[in-house]
C-alpha positions as a Markdown table, in Angstrom:
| # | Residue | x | y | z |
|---|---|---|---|---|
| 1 | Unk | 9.9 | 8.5 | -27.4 |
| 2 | Unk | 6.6 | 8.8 | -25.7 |
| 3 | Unk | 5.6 | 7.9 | -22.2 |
| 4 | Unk | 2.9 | 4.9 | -21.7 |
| 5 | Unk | 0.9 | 5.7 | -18.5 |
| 6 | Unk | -2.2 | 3.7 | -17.2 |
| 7 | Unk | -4.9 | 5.4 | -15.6 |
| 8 | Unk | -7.9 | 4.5 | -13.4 |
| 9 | Unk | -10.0 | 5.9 | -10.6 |
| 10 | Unk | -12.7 | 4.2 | -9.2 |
| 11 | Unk | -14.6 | 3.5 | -5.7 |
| 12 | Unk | -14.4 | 0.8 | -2.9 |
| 13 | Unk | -16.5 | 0.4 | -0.2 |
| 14 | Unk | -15.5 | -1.3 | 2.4 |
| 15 | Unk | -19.0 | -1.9 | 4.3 |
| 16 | Unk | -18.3 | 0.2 | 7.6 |
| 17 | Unk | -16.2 | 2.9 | 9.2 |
| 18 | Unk | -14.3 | 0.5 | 11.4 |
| 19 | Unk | -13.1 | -1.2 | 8.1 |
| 20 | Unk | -11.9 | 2.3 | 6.3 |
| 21 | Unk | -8.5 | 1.9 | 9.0 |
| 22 | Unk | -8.0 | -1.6 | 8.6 |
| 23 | Unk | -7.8 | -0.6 | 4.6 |
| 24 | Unk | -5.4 | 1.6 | 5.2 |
| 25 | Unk | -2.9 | -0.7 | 7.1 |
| 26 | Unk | -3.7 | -3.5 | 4.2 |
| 27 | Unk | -2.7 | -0.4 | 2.1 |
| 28 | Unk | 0.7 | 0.1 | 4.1 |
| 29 | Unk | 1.7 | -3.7 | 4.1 |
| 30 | Unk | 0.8 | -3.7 | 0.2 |
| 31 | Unk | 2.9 | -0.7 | -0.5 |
| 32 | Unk | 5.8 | -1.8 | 1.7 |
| 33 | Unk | 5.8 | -5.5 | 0.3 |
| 34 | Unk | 5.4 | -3.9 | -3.4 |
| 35 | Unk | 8.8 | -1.8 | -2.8 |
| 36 | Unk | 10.3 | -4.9 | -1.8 |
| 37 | Unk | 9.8 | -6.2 | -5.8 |
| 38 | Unk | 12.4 | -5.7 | -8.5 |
| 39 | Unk | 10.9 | -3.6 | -10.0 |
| 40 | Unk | 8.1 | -2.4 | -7.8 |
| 41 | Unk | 5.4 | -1.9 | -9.7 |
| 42 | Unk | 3.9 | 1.6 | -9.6 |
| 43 | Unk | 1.1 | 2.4 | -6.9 |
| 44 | Unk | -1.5 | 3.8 | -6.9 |
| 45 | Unk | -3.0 | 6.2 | -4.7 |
| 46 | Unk | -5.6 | 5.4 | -1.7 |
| 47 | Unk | -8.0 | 7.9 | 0.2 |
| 48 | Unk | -11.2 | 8.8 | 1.8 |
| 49 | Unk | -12.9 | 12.0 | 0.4 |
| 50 | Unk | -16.5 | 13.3 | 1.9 |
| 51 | Unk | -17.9 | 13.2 | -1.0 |
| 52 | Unk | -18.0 | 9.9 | -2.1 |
| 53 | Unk | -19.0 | 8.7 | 1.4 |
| 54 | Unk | -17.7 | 7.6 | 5.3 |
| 55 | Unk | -16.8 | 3.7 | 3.4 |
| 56 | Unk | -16.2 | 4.4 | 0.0 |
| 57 | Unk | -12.3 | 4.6 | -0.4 |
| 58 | Unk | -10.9 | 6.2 | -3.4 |
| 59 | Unk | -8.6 | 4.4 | -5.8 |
| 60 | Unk | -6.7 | 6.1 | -8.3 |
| 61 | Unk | -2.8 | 6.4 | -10.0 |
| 62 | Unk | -1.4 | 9.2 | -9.3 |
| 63 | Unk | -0.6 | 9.7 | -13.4 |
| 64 | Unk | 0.1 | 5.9 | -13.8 |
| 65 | Unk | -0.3 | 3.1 | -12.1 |
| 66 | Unk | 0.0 | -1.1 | -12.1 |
| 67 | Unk | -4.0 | -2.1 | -12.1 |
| 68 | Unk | -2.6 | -5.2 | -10.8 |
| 69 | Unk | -1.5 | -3.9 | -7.3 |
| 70 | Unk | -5.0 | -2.5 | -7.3 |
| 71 | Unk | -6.4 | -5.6 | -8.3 |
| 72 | Unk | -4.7 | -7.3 | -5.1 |
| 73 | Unk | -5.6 | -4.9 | -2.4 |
| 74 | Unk | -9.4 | -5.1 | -3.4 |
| 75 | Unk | -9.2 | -8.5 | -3.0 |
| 76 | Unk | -7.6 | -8.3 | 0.6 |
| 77 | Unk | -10.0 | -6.2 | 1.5 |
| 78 | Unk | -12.5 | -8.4 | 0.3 |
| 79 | Unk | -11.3 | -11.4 | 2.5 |
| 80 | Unk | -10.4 | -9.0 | 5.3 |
| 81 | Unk | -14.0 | -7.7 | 5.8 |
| 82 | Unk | -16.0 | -11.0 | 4.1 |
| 83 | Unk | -17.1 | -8.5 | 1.4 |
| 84 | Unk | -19.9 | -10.0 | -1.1 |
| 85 | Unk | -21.1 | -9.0 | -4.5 |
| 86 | Unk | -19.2 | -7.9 | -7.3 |
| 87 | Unk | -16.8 | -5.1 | -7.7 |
| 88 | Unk | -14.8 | -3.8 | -11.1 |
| 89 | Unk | -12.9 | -0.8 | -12.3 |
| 90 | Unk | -12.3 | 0.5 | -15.8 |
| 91 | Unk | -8.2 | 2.0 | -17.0 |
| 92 | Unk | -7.1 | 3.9 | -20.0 |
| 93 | Unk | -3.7 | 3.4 | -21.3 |
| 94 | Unk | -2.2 | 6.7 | -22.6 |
| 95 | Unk | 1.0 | 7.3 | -24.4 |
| 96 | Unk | 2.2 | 10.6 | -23.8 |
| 97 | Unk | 2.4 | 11.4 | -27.7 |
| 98 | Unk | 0.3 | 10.2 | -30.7 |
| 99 | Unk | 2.1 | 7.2 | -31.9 |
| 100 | Unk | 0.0 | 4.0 | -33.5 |
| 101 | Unk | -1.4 | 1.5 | -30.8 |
| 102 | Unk | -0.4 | 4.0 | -28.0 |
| 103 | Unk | -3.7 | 4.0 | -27.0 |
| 104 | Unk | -5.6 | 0.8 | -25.4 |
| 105 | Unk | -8.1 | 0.5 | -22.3 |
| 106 | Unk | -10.1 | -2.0 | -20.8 |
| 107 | Unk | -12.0 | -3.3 | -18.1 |
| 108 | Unk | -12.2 | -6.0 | -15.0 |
| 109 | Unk | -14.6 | -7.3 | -12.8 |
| 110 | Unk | -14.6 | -9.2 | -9.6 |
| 111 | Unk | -16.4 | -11.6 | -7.5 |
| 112 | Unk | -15.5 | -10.0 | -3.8 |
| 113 | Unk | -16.8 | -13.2 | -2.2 |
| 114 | Unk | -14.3 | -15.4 | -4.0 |
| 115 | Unk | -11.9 | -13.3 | -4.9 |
| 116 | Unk | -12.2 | -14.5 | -8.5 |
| 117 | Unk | -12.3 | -12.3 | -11.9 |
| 118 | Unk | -15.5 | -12.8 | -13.3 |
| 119 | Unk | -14.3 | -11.1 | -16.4 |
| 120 | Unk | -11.6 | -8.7 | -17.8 |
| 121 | Unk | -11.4 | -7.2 | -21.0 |
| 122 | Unk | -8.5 | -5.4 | -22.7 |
| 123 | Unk | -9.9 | -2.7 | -26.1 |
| 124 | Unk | -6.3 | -4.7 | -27.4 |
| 125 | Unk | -7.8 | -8.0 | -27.0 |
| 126 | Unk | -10.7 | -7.2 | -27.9 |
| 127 | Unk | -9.7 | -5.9 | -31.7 |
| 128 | Unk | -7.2 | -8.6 | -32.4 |
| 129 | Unk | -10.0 | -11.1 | -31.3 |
| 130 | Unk | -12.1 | -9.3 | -34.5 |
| 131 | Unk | -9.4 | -9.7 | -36.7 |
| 132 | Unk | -7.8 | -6.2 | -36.6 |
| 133 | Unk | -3.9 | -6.5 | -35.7 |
């Protein structure tokens, strides 16, 4: 039986150095309310790399991960530090072994100042809207 995993990595900045902490303890209180859930859903992982910049945080599962969770830390974040603009992150869902419709992606963007998806897409959604099942 084959493993489904979802997997992302993508960027957030959170506007200024000062804000990079306060992510991190939104981070904490996420994580420990998530393992509170039954189930928890899986996390993701959260850090701050050179390259990508002082206020760019780096998003990404650690081999699978509930976009969902990310979805709701970005949005703290946003209302945290009155972030503006739009924001979005693509995923791939894997299965560990070929098997048919054990392979799906998608995509999901946000309105930071709201809070609001502007849009999401699932490649799943996407064919059965074109007929293909």
């Amino acid at each position: 039986m084959p493993d489904f995993l979802t997997r992302f990595s993508c960027l957030l900045d959170v506007g200024s150095v000062a804000n990079v902490a306060r992510a991190f303890d939104i981070y904490t209180a996420l994580m420990a309310e998530n393992a509170r859930e039954e189930p928890p859903a899986e996390p993701f992982l959260l850090s701050l790399t050179p390259e990508h910049g002082a206020t760019r945080l780096w998003l990404r599962d650690p081999g699978t991960a509930d976009p969902q969770l990310l979805i709701t830390f970005v949005v703290r974040c946003a209302q945290t530090f009155a972030l503006t603009g739009t924001w979005g992150f693509q995923w791939a869902g894997i299965a560990s072994e070929p098997v048919v419709n054990g392979y799906s992606g998608g995509a999901h963007l946000l309105d930071l100042g709201t809070g609001r998806t502007i849009e999401w897409m699932s490649t799943g959604r996407w064919l059965a809207a074109g007929g293909v099942r």
